[in-house]
Backbone as numpy.savetxt, mean C-alpha at the origin, in Angstrom:
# Nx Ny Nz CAx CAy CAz Cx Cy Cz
12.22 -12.83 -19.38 11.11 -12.09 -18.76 11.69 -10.90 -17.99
11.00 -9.70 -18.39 11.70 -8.94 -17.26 11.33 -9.09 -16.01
12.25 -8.04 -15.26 11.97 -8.32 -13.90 10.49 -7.95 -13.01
10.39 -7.01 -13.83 8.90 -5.91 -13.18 8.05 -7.16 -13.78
8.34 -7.83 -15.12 6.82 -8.92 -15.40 7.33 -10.46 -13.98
8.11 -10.44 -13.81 8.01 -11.83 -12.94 8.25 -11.24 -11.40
8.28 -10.31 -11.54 7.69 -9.75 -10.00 6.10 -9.76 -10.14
5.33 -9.44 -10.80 3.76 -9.17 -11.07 3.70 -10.62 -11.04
4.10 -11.38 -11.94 3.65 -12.86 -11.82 3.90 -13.80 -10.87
4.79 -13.44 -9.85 5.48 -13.59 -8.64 4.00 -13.01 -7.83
3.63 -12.35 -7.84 2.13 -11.98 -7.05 0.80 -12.37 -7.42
0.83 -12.39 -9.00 -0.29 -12.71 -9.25 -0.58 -14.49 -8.43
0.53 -15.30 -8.25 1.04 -16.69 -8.00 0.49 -16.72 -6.67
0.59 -15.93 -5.84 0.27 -15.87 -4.23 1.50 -15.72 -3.48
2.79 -15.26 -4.22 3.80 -15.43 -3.45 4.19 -13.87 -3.08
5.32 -13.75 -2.72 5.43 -12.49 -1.85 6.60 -11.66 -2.83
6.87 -10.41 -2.50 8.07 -9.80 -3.26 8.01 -8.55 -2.86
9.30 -8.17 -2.60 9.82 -6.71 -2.01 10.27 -5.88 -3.87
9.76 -4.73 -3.44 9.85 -3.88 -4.33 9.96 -2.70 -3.60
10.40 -1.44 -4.83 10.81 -0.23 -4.19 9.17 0.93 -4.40
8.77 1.45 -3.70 7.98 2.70 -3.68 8.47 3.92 -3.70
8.08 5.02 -4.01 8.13 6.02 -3.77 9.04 6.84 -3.02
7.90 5.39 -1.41 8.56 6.35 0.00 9.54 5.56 0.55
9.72 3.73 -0.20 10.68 3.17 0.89 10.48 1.92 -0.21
11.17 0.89 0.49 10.92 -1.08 0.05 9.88 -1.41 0.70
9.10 -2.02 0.09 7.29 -2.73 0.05 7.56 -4.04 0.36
6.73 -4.68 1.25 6.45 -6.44 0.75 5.31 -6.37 0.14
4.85 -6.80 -1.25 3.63 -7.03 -1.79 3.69 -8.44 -1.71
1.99 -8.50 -1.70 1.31 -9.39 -2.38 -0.18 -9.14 -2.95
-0.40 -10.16 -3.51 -1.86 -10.00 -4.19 -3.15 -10.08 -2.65
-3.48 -8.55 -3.09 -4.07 -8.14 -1.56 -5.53 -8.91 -1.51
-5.84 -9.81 -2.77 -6.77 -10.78 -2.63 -7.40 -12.23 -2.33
-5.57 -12.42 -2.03 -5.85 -13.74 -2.32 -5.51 -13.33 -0.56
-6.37 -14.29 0.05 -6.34 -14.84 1.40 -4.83 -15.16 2.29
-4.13 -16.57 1.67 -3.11 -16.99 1.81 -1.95 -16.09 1.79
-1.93 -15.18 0.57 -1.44 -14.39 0.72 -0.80 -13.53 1.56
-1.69 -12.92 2.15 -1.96 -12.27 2.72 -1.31 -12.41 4.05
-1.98 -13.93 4.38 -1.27 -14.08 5.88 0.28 -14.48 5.85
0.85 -14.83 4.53 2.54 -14.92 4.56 2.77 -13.75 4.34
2.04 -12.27 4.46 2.50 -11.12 4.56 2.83 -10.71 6.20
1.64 -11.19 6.80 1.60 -10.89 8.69 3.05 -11.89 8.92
3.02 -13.33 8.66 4.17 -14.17 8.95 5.35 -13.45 9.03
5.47 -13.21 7.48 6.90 -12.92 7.59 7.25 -11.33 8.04
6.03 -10.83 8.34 6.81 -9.18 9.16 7.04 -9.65 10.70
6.10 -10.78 10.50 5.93 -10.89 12.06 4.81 -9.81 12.93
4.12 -9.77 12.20 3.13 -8.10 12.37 1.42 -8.74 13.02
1.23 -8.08 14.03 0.22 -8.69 14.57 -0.78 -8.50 13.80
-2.10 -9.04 13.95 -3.64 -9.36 13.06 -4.49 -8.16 13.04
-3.75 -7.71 14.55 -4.38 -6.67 14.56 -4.40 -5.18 14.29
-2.58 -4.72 13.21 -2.55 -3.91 12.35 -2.39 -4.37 10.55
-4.24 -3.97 10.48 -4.24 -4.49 9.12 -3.49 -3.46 8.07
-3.15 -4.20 6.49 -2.55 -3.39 5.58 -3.13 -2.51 4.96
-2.01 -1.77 4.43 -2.88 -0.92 3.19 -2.16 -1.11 1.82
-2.72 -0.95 0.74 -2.70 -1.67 -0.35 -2.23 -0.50 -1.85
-1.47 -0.85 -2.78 -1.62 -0.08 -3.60 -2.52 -0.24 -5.12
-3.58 0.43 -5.43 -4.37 0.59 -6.61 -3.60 1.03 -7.91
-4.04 1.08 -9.45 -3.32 1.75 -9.94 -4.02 2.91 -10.58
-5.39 3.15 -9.99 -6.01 4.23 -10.18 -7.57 4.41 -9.46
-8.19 4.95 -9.25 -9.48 5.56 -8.80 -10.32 4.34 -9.08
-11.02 3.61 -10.56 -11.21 2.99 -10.86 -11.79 1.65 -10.79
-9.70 1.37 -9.93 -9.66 0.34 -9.65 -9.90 0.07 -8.07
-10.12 1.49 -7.12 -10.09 1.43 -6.25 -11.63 1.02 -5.87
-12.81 2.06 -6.97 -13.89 1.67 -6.67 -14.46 -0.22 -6.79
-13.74 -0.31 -7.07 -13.94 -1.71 -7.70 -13.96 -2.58 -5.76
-13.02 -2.11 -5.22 -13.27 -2.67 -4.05 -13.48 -2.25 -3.09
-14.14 -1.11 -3.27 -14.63 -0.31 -1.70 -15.81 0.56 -2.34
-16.26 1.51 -1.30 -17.18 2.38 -1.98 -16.71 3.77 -1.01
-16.82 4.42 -2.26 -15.91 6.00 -2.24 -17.27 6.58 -2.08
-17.03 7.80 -1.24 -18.13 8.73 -1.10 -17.79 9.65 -2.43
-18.54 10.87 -2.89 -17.74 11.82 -3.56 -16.61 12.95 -2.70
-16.60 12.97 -1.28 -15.45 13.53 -1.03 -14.16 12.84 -0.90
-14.21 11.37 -0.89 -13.33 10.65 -0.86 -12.41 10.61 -2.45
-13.72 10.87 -3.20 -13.33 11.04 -4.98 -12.26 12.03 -4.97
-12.92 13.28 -4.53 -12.15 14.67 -4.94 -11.22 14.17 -4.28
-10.77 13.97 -2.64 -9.35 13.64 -2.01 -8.28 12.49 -3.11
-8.73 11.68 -3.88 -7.99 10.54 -4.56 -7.84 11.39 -5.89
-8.73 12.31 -6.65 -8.35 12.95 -7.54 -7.66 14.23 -7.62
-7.26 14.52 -6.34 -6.46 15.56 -5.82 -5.00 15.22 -5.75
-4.88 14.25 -4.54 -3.48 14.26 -4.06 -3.14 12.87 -4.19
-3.73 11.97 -5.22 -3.05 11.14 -5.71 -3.13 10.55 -7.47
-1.99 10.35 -8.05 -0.95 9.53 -7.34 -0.20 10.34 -6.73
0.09 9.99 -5.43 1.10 10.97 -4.11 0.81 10.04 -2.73
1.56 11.07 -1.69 1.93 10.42 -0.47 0.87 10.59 0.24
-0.72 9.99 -0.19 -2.10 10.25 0.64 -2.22 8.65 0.96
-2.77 7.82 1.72 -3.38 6.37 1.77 -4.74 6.90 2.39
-5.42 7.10 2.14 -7.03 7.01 2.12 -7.63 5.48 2.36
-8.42 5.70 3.94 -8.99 4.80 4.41 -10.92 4.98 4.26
-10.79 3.64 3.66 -12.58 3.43 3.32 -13.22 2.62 2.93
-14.70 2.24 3.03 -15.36 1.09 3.08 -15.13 0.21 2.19
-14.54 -1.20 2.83 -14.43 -1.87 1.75 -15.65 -3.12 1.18
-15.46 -3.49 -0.07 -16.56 -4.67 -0.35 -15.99 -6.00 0.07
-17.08 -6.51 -0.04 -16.89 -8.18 -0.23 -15.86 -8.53 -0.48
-15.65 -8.10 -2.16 -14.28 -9.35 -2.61 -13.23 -9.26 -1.54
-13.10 -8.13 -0.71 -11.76 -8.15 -0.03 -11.70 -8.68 0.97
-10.34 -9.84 1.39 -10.58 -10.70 2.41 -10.60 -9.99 3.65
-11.07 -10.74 4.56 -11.24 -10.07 6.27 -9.88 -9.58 6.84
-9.26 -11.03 6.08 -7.80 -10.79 7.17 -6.56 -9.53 6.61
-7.26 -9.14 5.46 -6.56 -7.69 4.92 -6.56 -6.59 6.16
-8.07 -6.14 6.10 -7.88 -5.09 7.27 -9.82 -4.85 7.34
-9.81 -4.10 8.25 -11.68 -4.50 8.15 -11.98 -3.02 7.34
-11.03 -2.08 6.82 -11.47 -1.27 5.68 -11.02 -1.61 4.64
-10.65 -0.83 3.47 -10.08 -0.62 2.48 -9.09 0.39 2.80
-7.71 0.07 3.06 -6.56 1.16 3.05 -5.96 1.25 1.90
-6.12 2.39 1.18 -5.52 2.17 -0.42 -4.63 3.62 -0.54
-3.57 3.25 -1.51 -3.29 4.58 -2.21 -2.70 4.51 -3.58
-2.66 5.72 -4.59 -2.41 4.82 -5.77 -0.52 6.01 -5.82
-0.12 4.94 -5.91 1.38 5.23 -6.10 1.75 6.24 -7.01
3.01 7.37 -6.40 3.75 7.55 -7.41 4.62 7.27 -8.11
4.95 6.01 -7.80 6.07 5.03 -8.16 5.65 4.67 -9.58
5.85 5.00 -10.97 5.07 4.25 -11.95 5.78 2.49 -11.70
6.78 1.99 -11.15 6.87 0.70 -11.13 5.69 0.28 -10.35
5.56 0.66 -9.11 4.52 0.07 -8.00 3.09 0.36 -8.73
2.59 1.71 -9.43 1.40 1.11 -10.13 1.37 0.09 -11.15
2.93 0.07 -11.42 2.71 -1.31 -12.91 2.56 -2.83 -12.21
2.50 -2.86 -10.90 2.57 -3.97 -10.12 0.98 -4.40 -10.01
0.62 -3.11 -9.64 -0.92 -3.08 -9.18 -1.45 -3.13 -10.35
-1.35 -3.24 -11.58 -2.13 -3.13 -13.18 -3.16 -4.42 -12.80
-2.95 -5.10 -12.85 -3.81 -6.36 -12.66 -4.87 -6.59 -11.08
-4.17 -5.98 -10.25 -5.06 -5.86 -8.99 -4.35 -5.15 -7.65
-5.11 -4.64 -6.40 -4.38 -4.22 -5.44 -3.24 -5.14 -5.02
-2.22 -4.48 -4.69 -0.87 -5.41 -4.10 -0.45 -4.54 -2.55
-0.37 -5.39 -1.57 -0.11 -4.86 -0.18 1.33 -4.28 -0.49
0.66 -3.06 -0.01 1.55 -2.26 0.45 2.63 -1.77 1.77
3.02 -2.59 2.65 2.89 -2.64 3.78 4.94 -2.33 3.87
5.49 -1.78 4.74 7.10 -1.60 4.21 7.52 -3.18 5.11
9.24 -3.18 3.92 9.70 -4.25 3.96 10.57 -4.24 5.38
9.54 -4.88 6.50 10.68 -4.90 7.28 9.71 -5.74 8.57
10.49 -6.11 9.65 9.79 -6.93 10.68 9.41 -6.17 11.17
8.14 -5.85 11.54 7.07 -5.17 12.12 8.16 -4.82 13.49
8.21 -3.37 13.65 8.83 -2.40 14.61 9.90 -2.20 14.78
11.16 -2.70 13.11 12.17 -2.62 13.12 12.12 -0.94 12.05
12.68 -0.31 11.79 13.30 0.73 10.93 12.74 0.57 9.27
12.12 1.93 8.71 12.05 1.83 7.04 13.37 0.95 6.63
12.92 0.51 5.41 13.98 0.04 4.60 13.92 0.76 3.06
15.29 1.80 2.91 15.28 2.53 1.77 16.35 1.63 1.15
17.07 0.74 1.54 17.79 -0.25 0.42 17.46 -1.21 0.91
17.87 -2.43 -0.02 17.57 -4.36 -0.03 18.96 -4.44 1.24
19.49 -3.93 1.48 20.65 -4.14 2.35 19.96 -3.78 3.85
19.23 -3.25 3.82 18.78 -2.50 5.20 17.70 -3.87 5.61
16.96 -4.56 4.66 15.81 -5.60 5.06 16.63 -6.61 5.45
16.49 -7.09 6.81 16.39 -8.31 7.72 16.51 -9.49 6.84
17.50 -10.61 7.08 17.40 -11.95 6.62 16.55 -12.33 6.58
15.77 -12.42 8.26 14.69 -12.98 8.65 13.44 -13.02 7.40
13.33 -11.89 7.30 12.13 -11.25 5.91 12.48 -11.46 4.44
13.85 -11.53 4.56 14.05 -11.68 2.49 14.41 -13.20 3.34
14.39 -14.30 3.66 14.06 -15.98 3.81 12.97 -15.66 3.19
11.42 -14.85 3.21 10.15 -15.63 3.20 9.74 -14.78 1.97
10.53 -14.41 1.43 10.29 -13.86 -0.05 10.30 -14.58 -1.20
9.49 -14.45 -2.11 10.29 -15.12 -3.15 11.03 -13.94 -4.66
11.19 -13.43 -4.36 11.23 -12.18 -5.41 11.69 -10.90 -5.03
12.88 -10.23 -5.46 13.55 -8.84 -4.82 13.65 -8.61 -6.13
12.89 -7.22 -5.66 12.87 -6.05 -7.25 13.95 -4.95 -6.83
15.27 -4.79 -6.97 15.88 -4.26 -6.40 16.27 -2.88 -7.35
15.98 -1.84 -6.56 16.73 -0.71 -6.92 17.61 0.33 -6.82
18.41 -0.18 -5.89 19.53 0.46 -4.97 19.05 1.14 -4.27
19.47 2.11 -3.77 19.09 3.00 -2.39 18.07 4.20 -3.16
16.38 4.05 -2.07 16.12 4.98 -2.84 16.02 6.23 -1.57
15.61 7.29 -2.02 15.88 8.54 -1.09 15.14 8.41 0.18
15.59 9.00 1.52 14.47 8.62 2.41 13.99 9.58 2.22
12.54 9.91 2.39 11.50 10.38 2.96 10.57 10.04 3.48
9.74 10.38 3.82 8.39 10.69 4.71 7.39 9.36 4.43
7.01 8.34 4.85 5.77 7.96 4.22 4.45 8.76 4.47
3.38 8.09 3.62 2.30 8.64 3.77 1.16 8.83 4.54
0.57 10.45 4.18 -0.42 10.72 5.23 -1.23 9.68 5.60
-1.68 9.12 6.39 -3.09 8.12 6.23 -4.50 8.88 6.84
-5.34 8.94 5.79 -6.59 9.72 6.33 -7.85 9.38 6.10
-8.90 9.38 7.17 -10.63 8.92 6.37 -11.30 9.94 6.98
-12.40 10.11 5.79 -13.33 11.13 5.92 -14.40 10.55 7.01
-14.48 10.60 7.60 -15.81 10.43 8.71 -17.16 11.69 9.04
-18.14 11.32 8.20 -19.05 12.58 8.33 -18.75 13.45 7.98
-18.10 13.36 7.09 -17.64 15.17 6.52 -16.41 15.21 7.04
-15.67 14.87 8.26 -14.90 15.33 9.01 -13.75 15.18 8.41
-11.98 14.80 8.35 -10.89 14.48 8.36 -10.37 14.02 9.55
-10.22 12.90 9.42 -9.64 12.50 10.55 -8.18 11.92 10.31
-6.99 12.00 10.56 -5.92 11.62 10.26 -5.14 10.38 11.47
-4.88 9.40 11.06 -4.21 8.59 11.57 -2.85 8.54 11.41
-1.73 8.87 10.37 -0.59 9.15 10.55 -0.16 10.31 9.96
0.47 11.20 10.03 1.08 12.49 10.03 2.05 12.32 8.49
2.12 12.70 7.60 2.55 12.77 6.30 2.93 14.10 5.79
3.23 13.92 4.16 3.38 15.33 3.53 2.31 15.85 3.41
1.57 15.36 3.59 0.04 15.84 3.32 -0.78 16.38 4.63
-0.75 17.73 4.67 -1.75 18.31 5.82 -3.13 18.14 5.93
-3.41 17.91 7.06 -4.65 17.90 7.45 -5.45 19.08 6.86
-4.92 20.15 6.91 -5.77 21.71 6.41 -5.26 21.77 4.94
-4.31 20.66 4.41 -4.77 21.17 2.53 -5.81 20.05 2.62
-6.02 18.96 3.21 -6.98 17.57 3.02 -8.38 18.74 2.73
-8.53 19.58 4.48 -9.88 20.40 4.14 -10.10 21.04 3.36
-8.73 21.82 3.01 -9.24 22.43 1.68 -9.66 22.25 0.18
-8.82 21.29 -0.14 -9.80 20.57 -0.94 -10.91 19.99 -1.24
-11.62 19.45 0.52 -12.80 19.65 0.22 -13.91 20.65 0.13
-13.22 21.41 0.08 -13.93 23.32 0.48 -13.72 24.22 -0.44
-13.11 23.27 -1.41 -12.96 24.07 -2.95 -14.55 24.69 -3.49
């Protein structure tokens, strides 16, 4: 089996697994299943009360669990797949203890969307909540690869920036973390 299929099946299972993104090393899991979920808070050690954000592997699949305005459309058909996480209403299927929106973004990583093919996988970086990114498997804490079951390893990947995080509120832009992505290209795109 390859590795990318028993990492996916490693999630689809309810279990946990560090993989590489884009911007850094991920702990996923299947951002649906409940249980999940909370051996994601466990093992960062990450309080309840900063929920995750998740990766999609397209628009699609995003509507499937939230509901997109159409400016939220144009922002996801703009600047992603890229370094945007777009925050927004989520449905039902998604459990409480995820986050009380929908934090999604759809990767430029084609591994990390081949993860997400089957459903959202938390996106959250591999490391104990308020320790340092992890751009190699060498940089993640014992503590955190103990409660793994699965390392998708790809040697050191480049540091950069993670992503903008932003929700449209009333028309507005409102940005919660500072990214490659400006606040004034966010507007302009909607002002196309």
């Amino acid at each position: 089996m390859k590795k990318v299929e028993k990492a996916r099946q490693t999630i689809a299972d309810g279990g946990l697994v560090v993989y590489p993104t884009e911007t850094a090393y991920g702990l996923g899991a299947n951002a649906l299943n409940e249980e999940a979920v909370e051996k994601v808070y466990e093992a960062k050690q990450r309080p309840r009360s900063k929920g995750l954000t998740v990766i999609v592997s397209s628009l699609e699949m995003a509507e499937n669990f939230a509901y997109l305005s159409e400016k939220e459309k144009v922002l996801v058909e703009e600047f992603m797949p890229g370094p945007l996480t777009l925050v927004v209403d989520k449905k039902d299927s998604v459990p409480d203890n995820l986050n009380d929106k929908f934090v999604f973004r759809v990767s430029s990583s084609p591994l990390a969307r081949e993860l997400a093919s089957e459903g959202p996988v938390v996106a959250t970086s591999a490391n104990i909540s308020g320790e340092k990114t992890s751009y190699s498997v060498d940089d993640i804490s014992e503590d955190l690869l103990d409660r793994v079951d699965f390392v998708l390893n790809k040697g050191r990947l480049p540091s950069g920036p993670t992503s903008t995080i932003a929700e449209v509120r009333n028309g507005e832009i409102y940005i919660y973390r500072k990214g490659p992505i400006s606040q004034e290209e966010l507007e302009d795109a909607l002002h196309d």
